[in-house]
VEXDREN-2710 file (C-alpha; in Angstrom, 1 decimal):
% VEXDREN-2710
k/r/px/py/pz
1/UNK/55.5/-16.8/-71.8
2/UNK/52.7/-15.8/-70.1
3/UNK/52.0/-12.5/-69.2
4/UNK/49.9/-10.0/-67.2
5/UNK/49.3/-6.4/-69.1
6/UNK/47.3/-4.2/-66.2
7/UNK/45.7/-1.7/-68.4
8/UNK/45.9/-3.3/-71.3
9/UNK/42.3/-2.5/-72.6
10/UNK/43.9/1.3/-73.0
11/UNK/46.3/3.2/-75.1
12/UNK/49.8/1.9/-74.5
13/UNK/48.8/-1.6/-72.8
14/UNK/46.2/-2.6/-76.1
15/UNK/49.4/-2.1/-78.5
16/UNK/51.5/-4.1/-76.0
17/UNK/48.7/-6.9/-76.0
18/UNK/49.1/-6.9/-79.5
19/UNK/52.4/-7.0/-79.9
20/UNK/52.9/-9.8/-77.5
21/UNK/49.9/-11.8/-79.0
22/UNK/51.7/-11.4/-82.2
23/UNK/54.7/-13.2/-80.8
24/UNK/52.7/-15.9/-79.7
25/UNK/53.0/-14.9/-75.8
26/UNK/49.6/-16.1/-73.8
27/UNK/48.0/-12.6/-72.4
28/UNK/46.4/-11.8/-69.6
29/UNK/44.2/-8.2/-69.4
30/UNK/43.5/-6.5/-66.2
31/UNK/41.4/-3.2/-67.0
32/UNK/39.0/-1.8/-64.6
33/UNK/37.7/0.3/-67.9
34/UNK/37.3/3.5/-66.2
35/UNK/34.5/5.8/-67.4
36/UNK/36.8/8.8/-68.4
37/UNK/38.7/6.3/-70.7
38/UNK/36.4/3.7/-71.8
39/UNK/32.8/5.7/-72.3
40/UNK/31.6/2.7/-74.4
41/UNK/33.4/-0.5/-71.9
42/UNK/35.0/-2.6/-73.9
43/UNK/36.7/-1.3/-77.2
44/UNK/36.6/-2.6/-80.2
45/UNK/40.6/-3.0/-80.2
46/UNK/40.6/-5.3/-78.0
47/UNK/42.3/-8.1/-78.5
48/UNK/39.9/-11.3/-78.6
49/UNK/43.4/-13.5/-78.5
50/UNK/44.3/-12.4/-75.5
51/UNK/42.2/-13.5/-71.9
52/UNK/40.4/-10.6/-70.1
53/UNK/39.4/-9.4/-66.6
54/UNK/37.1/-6.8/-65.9
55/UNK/39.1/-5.7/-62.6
56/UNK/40.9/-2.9/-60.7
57/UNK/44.4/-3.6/-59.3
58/UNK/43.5/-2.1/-56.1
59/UNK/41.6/-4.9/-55.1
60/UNK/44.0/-7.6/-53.9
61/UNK/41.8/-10.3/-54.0
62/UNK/41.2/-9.7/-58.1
63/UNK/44.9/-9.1/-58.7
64/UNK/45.8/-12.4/-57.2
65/UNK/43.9/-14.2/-59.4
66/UNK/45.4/-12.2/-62.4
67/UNK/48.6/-13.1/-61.1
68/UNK/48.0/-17.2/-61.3
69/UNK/50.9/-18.8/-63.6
70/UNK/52.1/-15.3/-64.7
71/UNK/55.6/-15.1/-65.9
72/UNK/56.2/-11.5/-66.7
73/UNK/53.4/-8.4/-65.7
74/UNK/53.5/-5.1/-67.3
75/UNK/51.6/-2.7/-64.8
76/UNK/50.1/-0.1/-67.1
77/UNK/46.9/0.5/-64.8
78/UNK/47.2/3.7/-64.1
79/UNK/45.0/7.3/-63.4
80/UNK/46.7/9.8/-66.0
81/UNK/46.2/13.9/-65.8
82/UNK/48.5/16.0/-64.2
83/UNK/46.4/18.9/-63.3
84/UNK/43.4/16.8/-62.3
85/UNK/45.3/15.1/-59.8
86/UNK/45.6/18.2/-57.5
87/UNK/41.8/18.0/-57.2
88/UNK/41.2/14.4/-57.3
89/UNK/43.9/13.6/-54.5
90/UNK/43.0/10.5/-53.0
91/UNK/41.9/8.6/-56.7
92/UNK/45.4/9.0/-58.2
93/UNK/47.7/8.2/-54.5
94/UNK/45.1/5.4/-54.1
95/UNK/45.2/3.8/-57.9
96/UNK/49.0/4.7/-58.7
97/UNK/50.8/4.5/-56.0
98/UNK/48.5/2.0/-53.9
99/UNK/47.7/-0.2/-56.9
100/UNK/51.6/-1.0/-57.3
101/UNK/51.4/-1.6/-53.7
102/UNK/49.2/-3.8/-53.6
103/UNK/50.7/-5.9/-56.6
104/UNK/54.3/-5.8/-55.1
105/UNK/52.5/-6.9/-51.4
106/UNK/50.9/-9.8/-53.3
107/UNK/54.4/-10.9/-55.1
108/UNK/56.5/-10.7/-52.4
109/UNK/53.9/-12.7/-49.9
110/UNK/53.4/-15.4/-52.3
111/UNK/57.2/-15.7/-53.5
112/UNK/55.8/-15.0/-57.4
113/UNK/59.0/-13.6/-59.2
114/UNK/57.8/-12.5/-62.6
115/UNK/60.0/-9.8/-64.7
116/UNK/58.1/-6.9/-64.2
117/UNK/58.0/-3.4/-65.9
118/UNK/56.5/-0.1/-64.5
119/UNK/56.4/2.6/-66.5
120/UNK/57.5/6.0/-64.7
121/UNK/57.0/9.4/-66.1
122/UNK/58.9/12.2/-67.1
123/UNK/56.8/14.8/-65.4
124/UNK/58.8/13.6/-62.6
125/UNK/61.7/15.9/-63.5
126/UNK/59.8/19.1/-63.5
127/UNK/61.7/21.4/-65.6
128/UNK/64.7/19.4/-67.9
129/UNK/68.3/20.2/-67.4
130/UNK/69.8/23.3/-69.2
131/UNK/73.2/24.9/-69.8
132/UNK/74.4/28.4/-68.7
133/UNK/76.8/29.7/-71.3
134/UNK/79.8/28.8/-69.6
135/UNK/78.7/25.2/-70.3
136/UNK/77.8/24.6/-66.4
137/UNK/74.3/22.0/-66.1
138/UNK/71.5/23.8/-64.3
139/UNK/68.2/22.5/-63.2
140/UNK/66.2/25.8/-62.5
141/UNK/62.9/25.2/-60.2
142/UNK/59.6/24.8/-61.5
143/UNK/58.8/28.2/-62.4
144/UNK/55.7/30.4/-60.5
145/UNK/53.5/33.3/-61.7
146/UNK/56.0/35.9/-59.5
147/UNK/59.0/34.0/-61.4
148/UNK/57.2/34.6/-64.8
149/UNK/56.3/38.0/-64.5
150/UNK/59.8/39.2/-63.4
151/UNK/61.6/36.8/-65.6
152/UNK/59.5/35.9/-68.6
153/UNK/58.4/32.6/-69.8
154/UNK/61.9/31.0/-69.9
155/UNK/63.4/29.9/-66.7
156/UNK/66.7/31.7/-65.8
157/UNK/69.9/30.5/-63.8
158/UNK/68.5/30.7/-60.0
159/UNK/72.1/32.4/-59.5
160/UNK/72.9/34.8/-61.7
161/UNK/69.7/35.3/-63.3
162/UNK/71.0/34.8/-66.8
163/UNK/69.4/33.0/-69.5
164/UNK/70.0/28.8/-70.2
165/UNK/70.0/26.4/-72.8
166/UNK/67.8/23.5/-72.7
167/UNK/69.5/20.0/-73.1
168/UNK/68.6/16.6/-73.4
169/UNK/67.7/15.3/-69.3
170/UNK/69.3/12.2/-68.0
171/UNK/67.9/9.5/-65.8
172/UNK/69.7/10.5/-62.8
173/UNK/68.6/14.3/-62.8
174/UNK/67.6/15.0/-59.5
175/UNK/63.9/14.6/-59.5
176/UNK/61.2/18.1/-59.1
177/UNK/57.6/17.0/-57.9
178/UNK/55.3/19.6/-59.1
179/UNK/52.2/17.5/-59.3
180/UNK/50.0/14.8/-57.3
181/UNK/50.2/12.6/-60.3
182/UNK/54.2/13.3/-60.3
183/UNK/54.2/12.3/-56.9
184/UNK/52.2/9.1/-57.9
185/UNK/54.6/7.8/-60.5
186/UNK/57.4/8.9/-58.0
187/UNK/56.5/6.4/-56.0
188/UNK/55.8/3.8/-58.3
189/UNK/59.1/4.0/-59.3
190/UNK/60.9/4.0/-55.8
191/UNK/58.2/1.2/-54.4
192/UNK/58.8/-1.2/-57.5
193/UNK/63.1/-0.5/-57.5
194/UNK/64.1/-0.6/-53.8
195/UNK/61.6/-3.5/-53.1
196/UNK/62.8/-5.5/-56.5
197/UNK/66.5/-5.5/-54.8
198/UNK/65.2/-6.3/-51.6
199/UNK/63.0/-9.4/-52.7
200/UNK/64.8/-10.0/-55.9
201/UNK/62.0/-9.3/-58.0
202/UNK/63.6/-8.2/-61.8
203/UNK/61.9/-4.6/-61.6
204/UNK/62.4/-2.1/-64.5
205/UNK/60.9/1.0/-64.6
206/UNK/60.5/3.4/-68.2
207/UNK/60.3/6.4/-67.7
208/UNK/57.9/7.5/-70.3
209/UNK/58.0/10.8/-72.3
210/UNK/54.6/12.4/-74.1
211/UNK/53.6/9.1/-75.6
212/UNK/51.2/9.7/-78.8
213/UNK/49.6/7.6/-81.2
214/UNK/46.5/5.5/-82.3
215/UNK/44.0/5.1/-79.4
216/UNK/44.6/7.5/-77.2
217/UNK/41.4/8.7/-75.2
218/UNK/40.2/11.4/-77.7
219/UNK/37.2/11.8/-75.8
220/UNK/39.2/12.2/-72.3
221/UNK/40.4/16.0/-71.8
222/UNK/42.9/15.3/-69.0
223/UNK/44.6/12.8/-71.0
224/UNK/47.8/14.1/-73.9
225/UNK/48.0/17.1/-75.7
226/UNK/47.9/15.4/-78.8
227/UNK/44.7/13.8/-78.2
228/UNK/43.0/17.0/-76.6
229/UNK/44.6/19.0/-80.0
230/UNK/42.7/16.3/-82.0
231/UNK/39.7/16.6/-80.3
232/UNK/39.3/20.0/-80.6
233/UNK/40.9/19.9/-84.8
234/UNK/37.8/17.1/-85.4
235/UNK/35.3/19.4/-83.9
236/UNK/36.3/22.0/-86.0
237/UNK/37.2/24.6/-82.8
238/UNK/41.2/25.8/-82.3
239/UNK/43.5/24.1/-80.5
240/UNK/44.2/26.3/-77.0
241/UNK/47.7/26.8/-76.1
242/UNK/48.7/28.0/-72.5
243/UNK/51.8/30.4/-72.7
244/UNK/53.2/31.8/-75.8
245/UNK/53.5/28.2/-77.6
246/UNK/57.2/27.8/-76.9
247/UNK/57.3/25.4/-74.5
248/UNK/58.6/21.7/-75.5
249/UNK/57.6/18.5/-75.2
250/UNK/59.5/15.0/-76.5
251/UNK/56.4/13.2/-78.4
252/UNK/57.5/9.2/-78.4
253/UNK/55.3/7.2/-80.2
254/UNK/52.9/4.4/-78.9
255/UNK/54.9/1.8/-80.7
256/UNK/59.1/2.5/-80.4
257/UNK/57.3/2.9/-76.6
258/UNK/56.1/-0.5/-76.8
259/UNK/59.2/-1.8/-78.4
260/UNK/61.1/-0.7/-75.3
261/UNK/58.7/-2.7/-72.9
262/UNK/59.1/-5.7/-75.1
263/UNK/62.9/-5.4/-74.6
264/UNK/62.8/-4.8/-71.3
265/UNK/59.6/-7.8/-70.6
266/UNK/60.1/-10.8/-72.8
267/UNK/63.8/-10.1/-73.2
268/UNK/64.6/-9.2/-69.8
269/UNK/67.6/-6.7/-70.9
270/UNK/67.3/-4.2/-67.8
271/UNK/66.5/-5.4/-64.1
272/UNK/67.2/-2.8/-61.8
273/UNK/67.2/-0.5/-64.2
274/UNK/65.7/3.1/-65.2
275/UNK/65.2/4.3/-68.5
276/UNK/63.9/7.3/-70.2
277/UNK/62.0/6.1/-72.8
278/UNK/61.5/9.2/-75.2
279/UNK/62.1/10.7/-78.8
280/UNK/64.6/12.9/-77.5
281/UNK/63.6/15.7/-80.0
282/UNK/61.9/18.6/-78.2
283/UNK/58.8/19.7/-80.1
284/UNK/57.1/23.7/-79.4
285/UNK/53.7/23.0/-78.3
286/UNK/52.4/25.8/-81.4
287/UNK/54.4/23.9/-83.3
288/UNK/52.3/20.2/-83.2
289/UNK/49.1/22.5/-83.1
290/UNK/50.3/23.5/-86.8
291/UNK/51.3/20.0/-87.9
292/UNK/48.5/18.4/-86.1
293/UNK/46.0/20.7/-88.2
294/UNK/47.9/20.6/-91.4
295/UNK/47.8/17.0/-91.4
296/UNK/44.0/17.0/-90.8
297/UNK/44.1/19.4/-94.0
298/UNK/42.4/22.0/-91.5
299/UNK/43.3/25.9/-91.4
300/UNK/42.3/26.1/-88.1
301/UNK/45.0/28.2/-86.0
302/UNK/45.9/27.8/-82.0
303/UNK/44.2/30.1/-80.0
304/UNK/47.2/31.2/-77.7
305/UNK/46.0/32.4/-74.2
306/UNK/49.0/33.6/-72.9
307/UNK/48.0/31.9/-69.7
308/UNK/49.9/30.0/-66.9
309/UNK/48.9/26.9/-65.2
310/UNK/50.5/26.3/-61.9
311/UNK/53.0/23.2/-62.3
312/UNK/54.1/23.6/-65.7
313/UNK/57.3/22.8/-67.0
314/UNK/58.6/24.4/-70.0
315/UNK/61.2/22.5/-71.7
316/UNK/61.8/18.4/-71.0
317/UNK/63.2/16.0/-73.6
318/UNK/64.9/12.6/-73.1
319/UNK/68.6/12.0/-72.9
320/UNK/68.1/8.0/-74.1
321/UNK/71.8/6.8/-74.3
322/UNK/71.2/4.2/-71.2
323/UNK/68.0/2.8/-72.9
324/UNK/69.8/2.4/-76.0
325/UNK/72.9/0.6/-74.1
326/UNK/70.3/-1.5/-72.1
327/UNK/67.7/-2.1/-74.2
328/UNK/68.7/-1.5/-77.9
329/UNK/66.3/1.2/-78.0
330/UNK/66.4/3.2/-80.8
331/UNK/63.0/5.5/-81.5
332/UNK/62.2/5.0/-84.8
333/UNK/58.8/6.8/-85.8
334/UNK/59.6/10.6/-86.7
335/UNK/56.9/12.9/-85.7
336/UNK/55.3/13.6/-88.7
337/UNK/54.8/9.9/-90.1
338/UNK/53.3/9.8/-86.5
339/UNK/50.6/12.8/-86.6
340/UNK/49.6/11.1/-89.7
341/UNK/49.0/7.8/-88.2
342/UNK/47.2/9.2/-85.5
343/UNK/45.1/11.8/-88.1
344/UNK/44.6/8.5/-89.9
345/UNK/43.3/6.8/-87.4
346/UNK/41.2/9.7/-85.5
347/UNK/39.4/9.7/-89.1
348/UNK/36.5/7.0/-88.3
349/UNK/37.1/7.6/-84.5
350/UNK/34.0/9.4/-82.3
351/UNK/35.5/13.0/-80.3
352/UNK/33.9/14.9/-78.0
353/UNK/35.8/17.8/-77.3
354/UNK/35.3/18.0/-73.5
355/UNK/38.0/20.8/-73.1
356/UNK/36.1/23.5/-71.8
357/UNK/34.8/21.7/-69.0
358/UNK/38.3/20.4/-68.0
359/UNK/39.7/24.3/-68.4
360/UNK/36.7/24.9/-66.2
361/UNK/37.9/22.5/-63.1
362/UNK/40.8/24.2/-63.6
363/UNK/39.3/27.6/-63.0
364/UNK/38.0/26.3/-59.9
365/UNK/40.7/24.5/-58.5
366/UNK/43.0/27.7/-58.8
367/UNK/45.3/26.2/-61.0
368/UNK/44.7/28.3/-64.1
END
């Protein structure tokens, strides 16, 4: 097959180039190698079997050319920072959501029909589903500072005020935008599904969880936790934890992610579908500052601020019995063999710890 990976100079689409290279699949690479990923251009992972486009997907006339004898695209391009997107409004609507636009224009006006894969995000969900103790699902609102300082840092039933249980979250949990860059991957999700039925396009969207791993932006401070926390561990300063440290997160890594988009790409398993692609294990956030540290054989400790940042969520973890029905998908990398891949890696890797001029945007922007 041949196959388009937009975004496959970074994180997840570089892995996905190589696993697809590795099964003898001719790649294409659409990256526009944006500054706050790529300081030095072109990285050295890279791989020099697959062909390569300097190029952003919201220019048509670049994305048709990508397009030429494609038979599957995976549409990775994408901005990534959830607080940064409140500020930045305009880069994330116009590169998300109008840079799957503008490739789904350009299929359907052409009559190209390649599978195609769009990976979604759980931040979409806002806060994950819980139990009362009765049993009864709840999905309590994203919580606010008023909420937190009459409640405390756990959300509560918005009837009776009692406390819940969190629970593994299901793809068709009604949906909590509490974010620009939710709103982004939102619409990604609805333009690639309804107009995949409507011009039979075989559209399937993942719907990530916090994907870690090997690669990851170390250098970028709006990018995952796990890369900020090893930024910060290789620059010998603590890891800063908003909250108390309690909150969860389901940590999926790079490859059982890539795994699934191979399944759902080259195999074709899931058209129509959408699939939460995650661990489903919730981790505490002071929890992976410990590991991460310990596996870097550092004593540093997390500096908890006790803080609140507007927007987030405090428990979310992935409910994948439909991916493993549709795909086969089966997460296989624990988190600990994980951390150490990633501390392995991070080893020989350049970090600048640009944290305290992203907490400072913050400041500014109200959100912290």
């Amino acid at each position: 097959m041949k196959i388009l990976v937009t975004g496959g100079a970074g994180f997840i689409g570089s892995h996905l180039v190589d696993a697809l290279v590795a099964k003898a699949h001719q790649v294409r690479i659409l990256d526009n190698l944006t500054p706050q990923v790529h300081r030095k251009g072109v990285p050295v992972w890279l791989n020099r079997s697959a062909e390569f486009v300097q190029g952003d997907v919201r220019d048509a006339d670049v994305l048709a050319r990508a397009l030429i004898g494609v038979d599957a695209v995976a549409h990775l391009a994408a901005e990534v920072g959830v607080a940064q997107s409140n500020y930045e409004v305009r880069r994330y609507v116009e590169a998300n959501s109008g840079g799957t636009a503008n490739l789904l224009d350009i299929l359907i006006k052409t009559g190209l029909r390649p599978a195609l894969v769009i990976p979604g995000s759980m931040i979409c969900y806002g806060e994950g589903l819980y139990r009362r103790a009765d049993g009864a699902p709840v999905r309590p609102p994203i919580r606010t500072r008023e909420m937190i300082d009459r409640y405390g840092w756990e959300p509560v039933c918005p009837e009776s005020r009692a406390a819940l249980v969190p629970v593994p979250t299901p793809e068709h949990a009604v949906q909590n935008i509490g974010s620009i860059y939710a709103l982004t991957k939102f619409d990604q999700e609805k333009l690639g599904l309804n107009l995949g039925r409507l011009h039979s396009i075989p559209v399937t969207v993942l719907r990530f969880f916090n994907v870690y791993g090997p690669r990851q932006s170390l250098s970028n401070p709006y990018t995952g936790v796990t890369a900020i926390f090893m930024a910060r561990i290789k620059n010998a300063r603590p890891p800063v934890i908003y909250e108390d440290g309690g909150q969860t997160r389901d940590f999926v890594s790079v490859h059982d992610v890539v795994r699934a988009i191979m399944a759902a790409l080259v195999d074709r398993s899931a058209p129509g579908e959408c699939l939460n692609i995650g661990s489903g294990v919730p981790t505490k956030i002071g929890e992976l500052a410990r590991m991460m540290a310990a596996a870097c054989g550092s004593s540093i400790a997390p500096v908890v601020t006790g803080e609140f940042r507007d927007g987030d969520i405090r428990h979310c973890f992935a409910d994948t019995t439909r991916a493993s029905a549709a795909l086969g998908f089966h997460p296989a990398v624990e988190i600990a063999q994980g951390l150490d891949e990633l501390v392995g890696w991070a080893e020989t890797e350049e970090a600048t710890d640009m944290y305290e001029q992203a907490e400072a945007e913050l400041r500014r922007a109200g959100i912290l």
